[in-house]
Each structure stands twice: as structure tokens, then as C-alpha cells.
N, C-alpha and C positions, 0 to 999 in steps of 0.2 A: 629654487632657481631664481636667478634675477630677471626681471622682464628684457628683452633684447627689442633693440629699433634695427635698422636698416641702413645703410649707409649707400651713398652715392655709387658705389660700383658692386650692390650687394651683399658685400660682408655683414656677419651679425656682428654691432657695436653694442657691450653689454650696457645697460642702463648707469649713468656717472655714480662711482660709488658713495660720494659725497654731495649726491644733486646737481642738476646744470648748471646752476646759476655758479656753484662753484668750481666747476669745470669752466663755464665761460669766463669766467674771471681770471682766471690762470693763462688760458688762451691769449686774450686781452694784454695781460700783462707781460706775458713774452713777448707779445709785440711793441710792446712800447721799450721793452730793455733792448733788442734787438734793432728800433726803430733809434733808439737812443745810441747805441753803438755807432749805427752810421751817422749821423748827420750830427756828433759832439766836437768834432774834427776840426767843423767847419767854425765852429766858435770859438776853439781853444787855439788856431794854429801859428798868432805868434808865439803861444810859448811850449808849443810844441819845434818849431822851427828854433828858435834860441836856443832851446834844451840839447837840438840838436846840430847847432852849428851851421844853419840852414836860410836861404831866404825863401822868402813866403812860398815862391814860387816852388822852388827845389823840396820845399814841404807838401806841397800838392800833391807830390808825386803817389804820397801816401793814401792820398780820398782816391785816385785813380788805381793804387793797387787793390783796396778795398770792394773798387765797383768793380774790376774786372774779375776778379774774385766770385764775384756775387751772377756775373754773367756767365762764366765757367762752372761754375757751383750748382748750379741750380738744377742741370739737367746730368749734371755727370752724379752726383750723388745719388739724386734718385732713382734714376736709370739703375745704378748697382747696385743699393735696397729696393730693390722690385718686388721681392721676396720677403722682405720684412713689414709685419703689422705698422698702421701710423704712426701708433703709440711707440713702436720699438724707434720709427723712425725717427721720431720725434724727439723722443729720447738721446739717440746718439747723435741728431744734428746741435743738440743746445750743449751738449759734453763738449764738442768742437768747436761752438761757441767760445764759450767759458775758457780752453784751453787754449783758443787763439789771442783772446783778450787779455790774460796772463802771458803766455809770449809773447804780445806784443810791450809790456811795460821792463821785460829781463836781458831784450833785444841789446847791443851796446851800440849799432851803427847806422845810421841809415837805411842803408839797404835790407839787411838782417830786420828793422821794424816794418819796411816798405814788406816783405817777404812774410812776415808775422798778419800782417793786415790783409794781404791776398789769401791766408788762411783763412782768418777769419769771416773773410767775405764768402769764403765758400758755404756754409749753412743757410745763408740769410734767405735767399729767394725758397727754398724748399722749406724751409721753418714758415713763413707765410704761406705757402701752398698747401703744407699737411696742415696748419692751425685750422685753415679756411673750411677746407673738408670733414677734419672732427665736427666742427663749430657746426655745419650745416647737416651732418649724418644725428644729431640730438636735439635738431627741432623737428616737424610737420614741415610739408614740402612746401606751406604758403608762410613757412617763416625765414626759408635759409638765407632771403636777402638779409635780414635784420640780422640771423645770427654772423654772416659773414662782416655786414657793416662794422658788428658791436667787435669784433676782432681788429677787422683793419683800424677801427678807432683807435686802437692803442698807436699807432704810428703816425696819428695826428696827435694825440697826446705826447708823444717824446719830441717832436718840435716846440710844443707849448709849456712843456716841464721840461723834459730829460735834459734836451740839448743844454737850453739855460743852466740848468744846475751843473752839468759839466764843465761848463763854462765856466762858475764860479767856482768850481772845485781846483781846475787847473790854474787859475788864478792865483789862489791862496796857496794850493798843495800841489801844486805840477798833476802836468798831463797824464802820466805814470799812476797816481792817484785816482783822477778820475776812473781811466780804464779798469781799474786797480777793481773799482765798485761796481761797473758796468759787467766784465766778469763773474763778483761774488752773484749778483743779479742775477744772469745767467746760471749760474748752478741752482740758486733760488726757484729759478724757474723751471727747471731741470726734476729739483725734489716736488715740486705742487704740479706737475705733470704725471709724477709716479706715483705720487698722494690722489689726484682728483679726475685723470683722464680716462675715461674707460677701457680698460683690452680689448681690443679688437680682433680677431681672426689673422693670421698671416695669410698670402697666399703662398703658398711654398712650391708653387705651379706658375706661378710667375717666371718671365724671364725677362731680361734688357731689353731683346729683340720686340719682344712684344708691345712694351713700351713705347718704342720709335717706330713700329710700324703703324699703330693705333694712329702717329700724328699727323695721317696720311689725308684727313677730313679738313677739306680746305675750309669749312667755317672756325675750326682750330689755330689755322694758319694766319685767319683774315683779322682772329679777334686779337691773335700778336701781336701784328702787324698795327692795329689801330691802339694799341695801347704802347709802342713804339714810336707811335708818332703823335699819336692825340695828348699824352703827359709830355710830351716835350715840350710847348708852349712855357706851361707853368715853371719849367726850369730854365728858360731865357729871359723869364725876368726875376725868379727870386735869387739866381745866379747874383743879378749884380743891382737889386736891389736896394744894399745899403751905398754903393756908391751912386744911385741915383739917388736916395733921400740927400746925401752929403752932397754933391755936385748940382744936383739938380734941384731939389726943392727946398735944401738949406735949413733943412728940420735940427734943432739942440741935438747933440751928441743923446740926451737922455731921451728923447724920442722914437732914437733907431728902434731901441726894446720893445719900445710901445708898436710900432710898426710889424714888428717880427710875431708879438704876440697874437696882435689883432692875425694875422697870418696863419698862424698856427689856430687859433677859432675857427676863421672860415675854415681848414683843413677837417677839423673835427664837428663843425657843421654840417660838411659836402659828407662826408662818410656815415652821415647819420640822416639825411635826405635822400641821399642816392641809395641807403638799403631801402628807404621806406617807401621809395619809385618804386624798386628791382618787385620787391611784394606785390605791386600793383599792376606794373607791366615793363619788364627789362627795357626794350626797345627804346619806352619814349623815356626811362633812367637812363641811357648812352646815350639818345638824339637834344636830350636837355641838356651834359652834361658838356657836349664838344660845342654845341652851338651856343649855348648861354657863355661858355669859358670863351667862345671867337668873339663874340659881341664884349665882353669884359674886357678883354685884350686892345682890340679896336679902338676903345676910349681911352686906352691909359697914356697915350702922348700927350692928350688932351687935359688931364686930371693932374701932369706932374707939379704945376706949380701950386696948386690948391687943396691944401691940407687935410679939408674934412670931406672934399670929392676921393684924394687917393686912398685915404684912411678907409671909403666905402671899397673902393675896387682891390684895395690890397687883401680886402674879404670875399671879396666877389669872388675872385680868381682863383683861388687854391677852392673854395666852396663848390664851381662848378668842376672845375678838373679831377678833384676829390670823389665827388659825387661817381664820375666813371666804375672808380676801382668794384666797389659791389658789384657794377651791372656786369663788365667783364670778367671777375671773378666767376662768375654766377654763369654765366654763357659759356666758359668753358666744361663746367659739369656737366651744361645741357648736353656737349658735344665731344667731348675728349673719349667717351668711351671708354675703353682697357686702359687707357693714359690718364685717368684723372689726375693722379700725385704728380705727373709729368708735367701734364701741361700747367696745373696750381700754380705748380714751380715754375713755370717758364715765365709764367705772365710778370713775377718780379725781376725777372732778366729784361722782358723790356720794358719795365720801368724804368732798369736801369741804363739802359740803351736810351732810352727818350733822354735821362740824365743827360748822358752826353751830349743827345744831340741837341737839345735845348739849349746847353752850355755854348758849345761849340757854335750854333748859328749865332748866339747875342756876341763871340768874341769875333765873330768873323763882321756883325754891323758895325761895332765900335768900333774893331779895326779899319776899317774902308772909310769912317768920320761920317757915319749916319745920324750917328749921336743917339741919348740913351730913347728917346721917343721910337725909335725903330726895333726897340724889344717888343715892346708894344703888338705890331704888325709884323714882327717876326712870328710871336707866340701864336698871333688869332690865326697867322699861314699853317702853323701846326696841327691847331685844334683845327680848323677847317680839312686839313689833309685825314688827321683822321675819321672826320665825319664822313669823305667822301670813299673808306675802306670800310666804314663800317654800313655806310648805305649801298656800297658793291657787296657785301655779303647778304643784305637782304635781298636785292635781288635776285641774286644766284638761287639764294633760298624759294622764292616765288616762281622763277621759271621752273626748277626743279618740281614743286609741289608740295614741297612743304613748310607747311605755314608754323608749325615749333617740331624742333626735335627734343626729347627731353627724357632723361634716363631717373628712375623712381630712385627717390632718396627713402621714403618711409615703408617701401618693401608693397 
């Protein structure tokens, strides 16, 4: 028999048949193909929009079918695999991947590719939710921050590789192409999930109901809620970052990249510090991650005109925002309960929700002639909001009595 571990809601997860390291690495890698899906769009879309007869704007409309996608997705899937192992799940969410990403390149019109992307959007948040959980059911309970970090790092990798190379694939080869790869990727990942994941247990006792009623634990609620609003920050200013390098600090066209990368580092810094908090003490991984990203934010009106101060804060800032994901990953295992795949899944719903609304507040200061310094103090209002949901949940926690809630990964 093979040795069996324990996983977060109990189940026996059989020992990785090809060792951890090569299971975590598959993990990993789906999230950066996945991580690479989303955020290729936003580099290829004039010639996505031309391709389509489109202006920039009316191209949007497709990053927006995609998130929303990804917000509807997350808990309606899972919710109806309640009953299927993670592996199974896991399994048919990266098939829907795969298959959305091919429908999106066969699409002929607009709307019919707008429709193919809201497909595809649907997997993503529950694909991160279950990765997270396999990842942290195959180490020891003082490692799951690390293994969850080493997962979400694949999606600070596909800002620092994927997105770029898509970029330059639809350049050369059309947008249809890139996706074309992002797809094959996707079933890639698909086969090294079936090759390297372990079987897991179903529960076939499982029901939807059970799911949503688990998400009754307002420390559940609060930890949404702060990652709702504490990742927004970081998307009102990388939203319209290259028009503040162009408008505002007047960096060489060959620069923006340079900017974008450095960006993408702090992103895969923050997810690789903030696991190695969550190991030592979750609480002050969130309390460093919102307050250090408000203080980052804070100075960046200050830093736009001076090249090698932004170049530090354009690391700063996705490094400390980053840093979060581990610690509220990790906080909803402690608390979801019966819901752990649910809630997994939810926490990239608001992520994506923060998307918006990070977006949304930097178009509403530009709009009103705040000018770009006001993303700045838009973002640190964010991270600061969610400091102050995630420091209302520990209280609750203290008046109640108790000081961790925390459900046995290692059995």
C-alpha cells in the first residue's frame, strides 16, 4: 500500500506517485498557464482589437468577459463538484480551460470571442482554489504556507514570462496563435496532473447545500471581504501604469518592459515572503502585507518623477500586495470548514473583484483631473480598507475567545 497524508478536510490523499516535488511543480505550472491566460490580453490587445475590427476600448470588453467569468465560475463550479475528489476536479476544470482557450481563437465575431472568454474565465478562480489545497494536504502543517506560496508563484511568474511571450507571439503570429499555445499548455497541464497528482478520496456524501451553508463563519466572510478590497490598491496603479511611465515620468518606450518586469519580480518576491511569514505567524504575513503595500502606495506620487525611486516602489508594491495571497489563502483552511474548495475558489473571485475595483477607482480619479499622483492614495485607501476588515476579524476573534481556529491538514 502507499503511504497516505491527510488533507485539509480529512480525506486520505494517497502519497504523489511521482514524488512532491513533482507534483508541486505541475501545480505551479498550471498556475502560471492559467495566470498567463488571464493577464496576455492586456499586452496583445491592439492586435487583438484590429484583428477584430475593434477599438481598444470595445476590445476591453473581452478582459471584462473573462473576469466576470472567473467571478461566476469560481463558486458555481465548485458548488456542483462537491462530490467529486480534487483530483477529478481538477482535472475537469483545466479540460474547460483548454477548451475555452481553443474556442476562443475559432470564435468569428466579437461577441461569439467576448462569450468564448467568459467560458474560459470560468475555471480559473476554482483551478487556484483546489491547486492550493492539494499543495498544502503534501506537506506537514508548518509547511502549507510555503507550499501554497510555491503554487501561487506560478502567477507571479506568467506576468514576468507568460504575459510577455504572448505578447510577442501575437505580434509576429496573431492573438489566435498565442491562445492557440496557452490552450495546448492547458491540456499539458491537464496530462502532468493525471501523471503526478495524487487520488484523493471523493466525497460522494457531499452536497451544494453543504457547501454554502459551511460559508456561514463570518471569519470566512471577513477574509473575502479583505482580499476584495486589500488587492485593489495594486490594480489602480498597475491598471494605468504604463500611461503614467509615458505621461508622467517620460521613461524610453524600451523602459516600459523594464518597468513591467521589475513588477512582475516584486510579484514573485511578495508570494515567496509572504509564504515564508504565513509559516511563522499568518496574522503579522496580512498585517505586513496591507500596511507595508499602504505605506508603498503613499509615496508613489512622490517617486513619479524619479526613475530609480519608482523603479524601487514599482517592486515595493506588488511585493507587499503579493505577499497577502499565502496569508489569506491559508486563513480560509483554518476556517472554511466543509467549504474548503469553496471558499479556495472564492478568494480568486475577489481577487478579481478587487480587479475591478482598483481599475474602476484610478478611472474615476483621472476622470474628475486628480491626475496620475492620486492612484497613489487611491491604492494605499484600499490596502488601508483592507487592514481595517482584516483587523475587525481579529477582534471578533478575541472577544469570542478564540485566539486560532485551525482544522488538521496532517491528520
Amino acid at each position: 500500500m502507499t503511504p497516505q497524508t491527510r488533507s485539509s478536510t480529512g480525506n486520505a490523499l494517497s502519497a504523489a506517485p511521482a514524488g512532491r516535488a513533482s507534483a508541486l511543480f505541475i501545480l505551479t505550472f498550471g498556475a502560471f498557464v492559467v495566470g498567463t491566460g488571464e493577464f496576455a490580453i492586456m499586452g496583445m490587445l491592439p492586435e487583438f482589437a484590429a484583428s477584430l475590427h475593434l477599438s481598444t476600448a470595445e476590445a476591453g470588453y473581452a478582459i471584462t468577459a473573462y473576469a466576470l467569468g472567473v467571478v461566476v465560475g469560481a463558486p458555481l463550479i465548485t458548488i456542483l463538484g462537491a462530490r467529486l475528489s480534487r483530483r477529478e476536479l481538477l482535472l475537469v476544470l483545466l479540460l474547460l480551460f483548454g477548451f475555452g482557450n481553443l474556442l476562443s481563437i475559432v470564435m468569428p465575431t466579437p461577441g461569439l470571442v467576448e462569450i468564448a472568454r467568459f467560458i474560459t474565465g470560468l475555471p480559473h478562480g476554482a483551478i487556484f482554489g483546489v491547486s492550493a489545497l492539494v499543495a498544502a494536504s503534501m506537506v506537514e502543517r508548518s509547511r502549507r504556507g510555503w507550499a501554497v506560496g510555491r503554487v501561487l508563484s506560478g502567477i507571479a511568474i506568467s506576468t514576468l514570462v507568460g504575459a510577455p511571450f504572448s505578447t510577442f507571439a501575437a505580434h509576429h503570429f496573431g492573438w489566435r496563435i498565442a491562445y492557440l499555445l496557452i490552450g495546448l499548455f492547458g491540456f499539458l497541464t491537464f496530462a502532468g496532473v493525471w501523471r503526478f497528482i495524487p487520488a484523493d478520496t471523493p466525497n460522494r456524501a457531499n452536497s451544494p447545500l453543504k457547501e454554502v451553508t459551511a460559508l456561514g463563519n463570518a471569519q470566512v466572510l471577513l477574509t473575502l471581504l479583505t482580499a476584495a478590497i486589500g488587492f485593489g490598491g495594486m490594480f489602480a496603479i498597475y491598471t494605468y501604469l504604463t500611461s503614467v511611465l509615458q505621461n508622467v515620468t517620460h521613461v524610453p518606450e524600451w523602459q516600459i518592459m523594464l518597468y513591467m518586469i521589475i513588477w512582475g519580480l516584486g510579484m514573485l518576491a511578495g508570494a515567496n515572503i509572504g509564504a515564508w511569514l504565513v509559516d511563522r505567524n499568518i496574522n503579522l504575513a496580512a498585517l505586513f502585507a496591507l500596511g507595508g503595500s499602504a505605506l508603498a502606495m503613499l509615496v508613489f506620487p512622490a517617486l513619479l518623477h524619479t526613475h530609480v525611486g519608482l523603479m524601487l516602489d514599482v517592486f515595493l508594491i506588488p511585493a507587499c500586495v503579493n505577499a497577502l495571497g499565502p496569508a489569506l489563502q491559508t486563513r480560509l483552511m483554518d476556517f472554511a470548514g466543509d467549504a474548503q474548495t469553496l471558499a479556495a475558489s472564492l478568494n480568486h473571485s475577489a481577487f478579481n473583484i478587487a480587479n475591478a475595483l482598483g481599475a474602476s477607482l484610478g478611472s474615476v480619479l483621472l476622470a474628475q483631473q486628480f491626475g496620475y499622483g492620486a492612484l497613489g492614495f487611491g491604492g494605499a485607501l484600499l490596502s488601508a480598507g483592507g487592514l481595517l476588515v482584516y483587523l475587525l476579524a481579529l477582534l471578533i476573534l478575541k472577544k469570542s475567545g478564540v485566539i486560532e481556529e485551525r482544522l488538521p491538514i496532517d491528520g
